[in-house]
C-alpha positions as CSV (number, residue, x, y, z in Angstrom):
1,X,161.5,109.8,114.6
2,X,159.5,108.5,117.6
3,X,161.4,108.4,121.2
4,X,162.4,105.6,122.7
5,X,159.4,106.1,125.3
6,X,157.3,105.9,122.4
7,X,158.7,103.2,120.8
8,X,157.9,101.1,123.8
9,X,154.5,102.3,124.5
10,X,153.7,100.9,120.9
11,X,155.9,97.5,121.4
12,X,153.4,97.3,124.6
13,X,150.0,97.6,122.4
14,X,151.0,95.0,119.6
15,X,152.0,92.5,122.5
16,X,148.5,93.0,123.6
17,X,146.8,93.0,120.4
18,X,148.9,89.5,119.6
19,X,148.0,88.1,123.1
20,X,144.2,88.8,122.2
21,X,144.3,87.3,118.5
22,X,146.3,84.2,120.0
23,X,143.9,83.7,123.1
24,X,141.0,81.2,123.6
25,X,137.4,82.0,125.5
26,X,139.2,81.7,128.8
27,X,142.0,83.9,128.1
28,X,139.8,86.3,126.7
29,X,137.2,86.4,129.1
30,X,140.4,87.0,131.8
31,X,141.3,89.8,129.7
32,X,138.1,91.4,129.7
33,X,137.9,91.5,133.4
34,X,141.3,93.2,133.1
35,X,139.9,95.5,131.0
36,X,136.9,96.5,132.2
37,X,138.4,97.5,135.9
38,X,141.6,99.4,134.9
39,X,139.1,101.5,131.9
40,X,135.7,102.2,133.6
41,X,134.7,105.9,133.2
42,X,137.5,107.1,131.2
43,X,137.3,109.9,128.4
44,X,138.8,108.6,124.6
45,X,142.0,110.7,125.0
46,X,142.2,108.8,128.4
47,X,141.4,105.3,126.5
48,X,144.2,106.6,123.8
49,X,146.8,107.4,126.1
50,X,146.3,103.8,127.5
51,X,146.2,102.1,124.3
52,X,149.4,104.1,123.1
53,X,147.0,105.9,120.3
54,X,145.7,102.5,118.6
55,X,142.5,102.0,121.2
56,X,140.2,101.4,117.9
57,X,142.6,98.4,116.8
58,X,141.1,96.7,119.7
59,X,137.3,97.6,119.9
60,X,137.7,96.6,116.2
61,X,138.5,93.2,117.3
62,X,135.5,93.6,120.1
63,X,133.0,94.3,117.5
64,X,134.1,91.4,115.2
65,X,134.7,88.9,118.5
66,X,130.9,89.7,119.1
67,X,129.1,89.4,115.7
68,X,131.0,85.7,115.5
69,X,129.9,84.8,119.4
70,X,126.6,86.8,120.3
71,X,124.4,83.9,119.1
72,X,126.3,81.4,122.0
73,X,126.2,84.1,124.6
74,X,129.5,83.1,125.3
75,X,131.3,86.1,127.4
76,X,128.5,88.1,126.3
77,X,128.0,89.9,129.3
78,X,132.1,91.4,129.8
79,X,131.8,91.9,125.6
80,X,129.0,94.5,126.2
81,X,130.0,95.9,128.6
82,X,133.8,96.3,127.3
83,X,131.9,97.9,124.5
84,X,130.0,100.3,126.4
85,X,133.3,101.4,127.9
86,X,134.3,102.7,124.8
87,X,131.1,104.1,123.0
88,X,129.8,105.8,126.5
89,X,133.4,107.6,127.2
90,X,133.3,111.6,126.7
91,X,134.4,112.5,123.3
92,X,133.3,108.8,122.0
93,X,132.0,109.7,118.6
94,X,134.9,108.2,116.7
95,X,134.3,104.6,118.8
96,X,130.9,104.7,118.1
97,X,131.4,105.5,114.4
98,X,133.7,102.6,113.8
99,X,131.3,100.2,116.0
100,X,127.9,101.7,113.8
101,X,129.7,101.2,110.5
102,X,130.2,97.1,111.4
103,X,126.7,96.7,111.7
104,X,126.7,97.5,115.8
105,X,123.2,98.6,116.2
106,X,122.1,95.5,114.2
107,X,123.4,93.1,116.3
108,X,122.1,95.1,119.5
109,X,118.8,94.3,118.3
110,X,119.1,90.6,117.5
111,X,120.4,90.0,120.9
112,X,117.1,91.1,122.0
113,X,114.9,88.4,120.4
114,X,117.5,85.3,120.9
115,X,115.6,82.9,123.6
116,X,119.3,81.6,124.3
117,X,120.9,84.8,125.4
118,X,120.5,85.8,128.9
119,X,118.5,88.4,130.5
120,X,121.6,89.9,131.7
121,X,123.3,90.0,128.5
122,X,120.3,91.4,126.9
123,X,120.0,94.6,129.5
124,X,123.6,94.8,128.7
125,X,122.4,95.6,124.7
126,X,120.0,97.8,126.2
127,X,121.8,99.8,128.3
128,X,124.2,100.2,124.6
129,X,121.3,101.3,122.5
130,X,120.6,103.8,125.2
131,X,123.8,105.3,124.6
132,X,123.9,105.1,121.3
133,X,119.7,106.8,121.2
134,X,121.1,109.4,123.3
135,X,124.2,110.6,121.1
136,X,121.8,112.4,118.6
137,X,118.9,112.5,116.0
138,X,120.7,110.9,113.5
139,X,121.1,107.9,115.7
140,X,117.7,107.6,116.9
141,X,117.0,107.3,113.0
142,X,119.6,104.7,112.9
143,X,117.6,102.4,115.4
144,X,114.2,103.0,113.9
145,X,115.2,102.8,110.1
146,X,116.7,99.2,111.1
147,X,113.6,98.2,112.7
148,X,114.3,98.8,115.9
149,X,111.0,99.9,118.1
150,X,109.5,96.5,116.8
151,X,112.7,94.7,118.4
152,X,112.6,97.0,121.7
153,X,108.6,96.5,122.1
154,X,108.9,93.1,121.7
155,X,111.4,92.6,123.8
156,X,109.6,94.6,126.9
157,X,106.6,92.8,126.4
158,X,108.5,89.4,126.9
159,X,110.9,90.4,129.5
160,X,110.6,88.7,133.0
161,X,113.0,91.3,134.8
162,X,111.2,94.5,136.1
163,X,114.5,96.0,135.8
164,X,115.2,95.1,132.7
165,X,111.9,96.8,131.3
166,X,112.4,100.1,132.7
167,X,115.7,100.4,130.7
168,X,113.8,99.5,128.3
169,X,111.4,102.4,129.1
170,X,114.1,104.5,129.4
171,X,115.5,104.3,125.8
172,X,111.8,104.0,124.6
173,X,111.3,107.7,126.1
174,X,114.4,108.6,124.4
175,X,113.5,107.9,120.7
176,X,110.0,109.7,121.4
177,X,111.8,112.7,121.8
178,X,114.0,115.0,119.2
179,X,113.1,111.9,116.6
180,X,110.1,113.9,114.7
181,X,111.1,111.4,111.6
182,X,110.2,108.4,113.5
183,X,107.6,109.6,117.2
184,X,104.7,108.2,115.2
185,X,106.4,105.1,115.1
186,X,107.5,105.0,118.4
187,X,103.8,106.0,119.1
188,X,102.4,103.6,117.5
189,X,104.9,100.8,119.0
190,X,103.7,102.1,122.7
191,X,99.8,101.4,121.8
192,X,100.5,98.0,120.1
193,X,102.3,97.1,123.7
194,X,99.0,97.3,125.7
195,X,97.6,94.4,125.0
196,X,100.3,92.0,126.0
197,X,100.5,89.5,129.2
198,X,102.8,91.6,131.0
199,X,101.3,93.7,133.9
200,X,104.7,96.0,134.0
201,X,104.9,96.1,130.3
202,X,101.4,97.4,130.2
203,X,102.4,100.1,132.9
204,X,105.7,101.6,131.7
205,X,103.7,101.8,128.1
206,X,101.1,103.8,129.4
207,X,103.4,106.0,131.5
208,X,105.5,107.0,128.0
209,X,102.4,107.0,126.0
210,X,101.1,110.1,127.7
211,X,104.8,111.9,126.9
212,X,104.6,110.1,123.5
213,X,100.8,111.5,123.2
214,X,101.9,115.2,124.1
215,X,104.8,115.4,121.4
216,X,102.7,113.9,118.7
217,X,99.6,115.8,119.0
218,X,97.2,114.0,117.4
219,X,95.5,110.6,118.1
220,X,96.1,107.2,116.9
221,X,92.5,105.6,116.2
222,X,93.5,101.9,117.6
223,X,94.4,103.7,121.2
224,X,90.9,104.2,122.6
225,X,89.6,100.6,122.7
226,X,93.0,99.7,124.1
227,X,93.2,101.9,126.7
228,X,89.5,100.7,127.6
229,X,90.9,96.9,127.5
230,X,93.7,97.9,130.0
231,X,91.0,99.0,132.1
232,X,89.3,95.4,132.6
233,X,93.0,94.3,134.1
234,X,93.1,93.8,138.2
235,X,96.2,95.0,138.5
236,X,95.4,98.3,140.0
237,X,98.8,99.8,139.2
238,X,98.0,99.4,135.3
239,X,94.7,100.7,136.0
240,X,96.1,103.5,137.3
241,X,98.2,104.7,134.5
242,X,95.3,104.1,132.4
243,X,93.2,106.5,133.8
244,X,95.9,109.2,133.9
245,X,96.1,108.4,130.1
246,X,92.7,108.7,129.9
247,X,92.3,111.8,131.7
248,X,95.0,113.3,128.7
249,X,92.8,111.8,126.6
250,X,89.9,113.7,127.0
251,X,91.5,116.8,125.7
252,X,91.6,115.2,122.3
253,X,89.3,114.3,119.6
254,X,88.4,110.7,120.2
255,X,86.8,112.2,123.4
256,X,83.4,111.6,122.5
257,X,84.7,107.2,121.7
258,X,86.4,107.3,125.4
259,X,82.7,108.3,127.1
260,X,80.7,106.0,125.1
261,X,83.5,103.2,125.7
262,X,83.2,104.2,129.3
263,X,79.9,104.2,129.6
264,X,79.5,100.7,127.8
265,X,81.8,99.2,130.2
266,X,79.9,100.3,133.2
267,X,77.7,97.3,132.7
268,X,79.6,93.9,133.5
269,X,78.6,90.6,132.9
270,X,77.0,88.1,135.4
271,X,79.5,85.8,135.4
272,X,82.2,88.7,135.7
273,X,80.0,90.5,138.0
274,X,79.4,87.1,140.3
275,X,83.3,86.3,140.0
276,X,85.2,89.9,140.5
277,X,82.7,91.7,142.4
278,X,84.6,92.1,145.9
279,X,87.3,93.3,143.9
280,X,84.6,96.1,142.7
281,X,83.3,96.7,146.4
282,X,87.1,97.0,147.7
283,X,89.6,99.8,148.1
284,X,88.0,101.4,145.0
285,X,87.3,105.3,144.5
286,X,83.1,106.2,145.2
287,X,82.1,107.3,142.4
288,X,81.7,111.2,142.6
289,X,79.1,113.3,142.1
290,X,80.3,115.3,138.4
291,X,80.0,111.5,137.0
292,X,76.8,111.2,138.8
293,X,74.8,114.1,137.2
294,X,77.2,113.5,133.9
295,X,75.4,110.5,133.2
296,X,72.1,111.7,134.1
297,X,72.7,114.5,132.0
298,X,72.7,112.8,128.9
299,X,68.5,112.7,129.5
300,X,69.7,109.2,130.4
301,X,67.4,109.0,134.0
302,X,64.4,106.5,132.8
303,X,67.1,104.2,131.0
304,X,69.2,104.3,134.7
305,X,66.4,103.7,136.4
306,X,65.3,100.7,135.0
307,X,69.2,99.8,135.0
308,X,69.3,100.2,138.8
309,X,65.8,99.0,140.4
310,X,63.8,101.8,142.1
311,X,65.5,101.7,145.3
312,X,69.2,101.6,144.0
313,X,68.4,104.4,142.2
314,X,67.2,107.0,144.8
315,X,70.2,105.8,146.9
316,X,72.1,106.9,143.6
317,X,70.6,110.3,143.9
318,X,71.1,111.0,147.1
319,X,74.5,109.9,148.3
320,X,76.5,108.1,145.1
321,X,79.8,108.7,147.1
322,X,78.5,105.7,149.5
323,X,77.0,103.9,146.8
324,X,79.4,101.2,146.5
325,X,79.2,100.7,150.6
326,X,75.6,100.0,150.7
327,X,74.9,98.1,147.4
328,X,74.5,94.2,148.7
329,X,74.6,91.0,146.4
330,X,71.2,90.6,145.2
331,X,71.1,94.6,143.8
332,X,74.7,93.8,142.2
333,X,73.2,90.6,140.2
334,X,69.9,93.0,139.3
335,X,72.3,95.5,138.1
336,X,74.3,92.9,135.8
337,X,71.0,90.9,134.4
338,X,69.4,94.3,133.8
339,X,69.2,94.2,129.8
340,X,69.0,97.9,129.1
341,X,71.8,98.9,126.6
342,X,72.9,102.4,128.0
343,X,74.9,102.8,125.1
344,X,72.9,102.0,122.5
345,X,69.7,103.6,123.8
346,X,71.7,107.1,123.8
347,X,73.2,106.3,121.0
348,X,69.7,106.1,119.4
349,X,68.1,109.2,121.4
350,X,70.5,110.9,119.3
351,X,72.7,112.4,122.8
352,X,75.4,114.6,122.0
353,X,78.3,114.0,123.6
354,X,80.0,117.5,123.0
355,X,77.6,118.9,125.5
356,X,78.3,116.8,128.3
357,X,80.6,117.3,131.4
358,X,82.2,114.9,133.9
359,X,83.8,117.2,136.7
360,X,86.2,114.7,138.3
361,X,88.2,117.8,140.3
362,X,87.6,120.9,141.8
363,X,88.6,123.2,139.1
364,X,86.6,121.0,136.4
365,X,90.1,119.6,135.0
366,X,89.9,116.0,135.5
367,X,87.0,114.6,133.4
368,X,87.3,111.0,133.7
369,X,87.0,108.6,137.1
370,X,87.8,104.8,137.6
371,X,85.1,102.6,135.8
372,X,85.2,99.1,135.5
373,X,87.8,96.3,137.6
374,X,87.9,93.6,135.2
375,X,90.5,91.6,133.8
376,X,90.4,90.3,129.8
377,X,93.8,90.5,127.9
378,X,94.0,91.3,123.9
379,X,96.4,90.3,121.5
380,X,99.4,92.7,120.5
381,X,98.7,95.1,117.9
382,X,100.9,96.0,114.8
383,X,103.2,98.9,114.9
């Protein structure tokens, strides 16, 4: 027989339970303050004890209040986050059981790609994923095998909160890691980001691609011409994170595509040339001297002198790193009507590019330097 302490404790959670079924938005929505400042940070046995052992009757009735409202938004916000009480306290796995089996990570998702629901709301579903990402394999699975990275890349490449993305970042770098079923896809997601509109998207995709890059292994052939787009961008910040991607790069296989890329884009346009070139002239890193005799080692000289103009090119020689100092207006226009095709003509001389080095550092590590300023956006790739 239960006690009579018992008795009461249970006569205390079914007048709750009846005051939530029998309450409208406002009610609700008090209750959920309620809630959410008497629970934060407890453990389940603590969440038990409060709900006199029934605390699943009412996430139940959390999980089905939000597949019926999350569309509206309505009380979205305290929803979430009343959730995340429950599935982030220690010893959770039953909560988050029951909230997976109702089609929990599903909904997450959706959330994410609803123009109606607010920004807030949807770094609310973030933050849950995250949890959810980070309680095992099996649930990183979860989140890809219901289409997930699609919905999470999306969603960082639309986002207009800075903070917002890097949670975003944050549970991307957790399904790259201990998810060897589904990296490549997460991989692949990462890459297909770099071409979008946004500047910070572009950067926190870079930053996890070089982690993504490490645990995979092995290349992706779309990622080497759009890494080299990223590059055009004037946002130096991307550029940046490009190079240091780059830089990873070079230790791979599509090597030998990153240096011809490279050295194609070292010859701009007039019109981008005429338009972007104190950008060039600015703030930028001289270019040193292992890229210098790099590119003059690939038996290269007549086609760069004939690039450059005579007097350019013995200033090349002799001091590169003040190269971008002295070079004035009218040898910047000769340099970008100059109709020698670098690339082609070494691609025709037959120049391997196995035996060439660019020493960017002292030890003969870093084998790639900043190339090219320029701004021109893609479209977004598939996953």
């Amino acid at each position: 027989m239960t006690s009579i302490k018992e008795q009461a404790a249970i006569s205390r959670l079914l007048s709750f339970l009846q005051d939530w079924d029998n309450a409208g938005k406002v009610a609700r929505s008090h209750i959920l303050n309620t809630f959410i400042e008497t629970n934060q940070g407890k453990t389940a046995p603590e969440l038990e004890q409060e709900f006199s052992q029934g605390a699943s009757l009412f996430l139940v009735r959390l999980t089905t209040w939000l597949r019926l409202i999350y569309m509206t938004g309505s009380c979205l916000d305290k929803l979430l986050k009343s959730i995340g009480i429950f599935l982030s306290a220690v010893n959770s796995n039953r909560y988050l059981i029951e909230f997976l089996e109702v089609g929990g990570v599903l909904t997450l998702l959706e959330i994410l790609g609803l123009e109606k629901i607010k920004e807030e709301d949807k770094k609310e579903s973030i933050r849950l994923l995250q949890v959810i990402a980070n309680s095992g394999r099996k649930y990183k699975e979860l989140i890809c095998e219901s289409y997930g990275v699609r919905s999470i890349a999306e969603f960082l490449a639309k986002s207009k909160s800075e903070e917002t993305q890097e949670e975003v970042q944050i549970l991307l770098d957790s399904l790259v890691h201990g998810n060897p079923k589904y990296q490549n896809q997460v991989y692949k997601g990462l890459i297909a980001l770099l071409p979008c509109a946004s500047p910070k998207a572009q950067q926190l995709s870079l930053q996890t691609l070089r982690t993504a890059q490490s645990i995979v292994g092995t290349t992706h052939p779309s990622i080497v011409d759009c890494v080299l787009k990223v590059l055009r961008t004037m946002h130096l910040e991307v550029q940046y994170e490009a190079i240091e991607l780059i830089k990873d790069l070079v230790n791979y296989d599509v090597c030998q595509a990153l240096l011809k890329g490279l050295v194609a884009l070292l010859i701009p346009s007039v019109k981008e040339t005429s338009k972007l070139q104190p950008k060039i002239l600015n703030g930028r890193e001289p270019l040193r001297l292992g890229l210098r005799e790099g590119l003059l080692g690939l038996r290269s000289r007549e086609h760069v002198r004939r690039s450059m103009g005579e007097e350019l090119y013995e200033l090349f020689l002799s001091n590169a790193e003040d190269l971008y100092m002295k070079i004035d207006s009218i040898q910047a226009d000769i340099l970008a009507a100059n109709k020698v095709n670098v690339s082609k003509a070494l691609s025709i001389s037959g120049v391997s590019y196995s035996n060439m080095s660019f020493y960017l550092g002292p030890c003969g590590e870093d084998q790639l330097a900043y190339t090219t300023n320029f701004q021109k956006e893609g479209s977004e790739g598939k996953e």
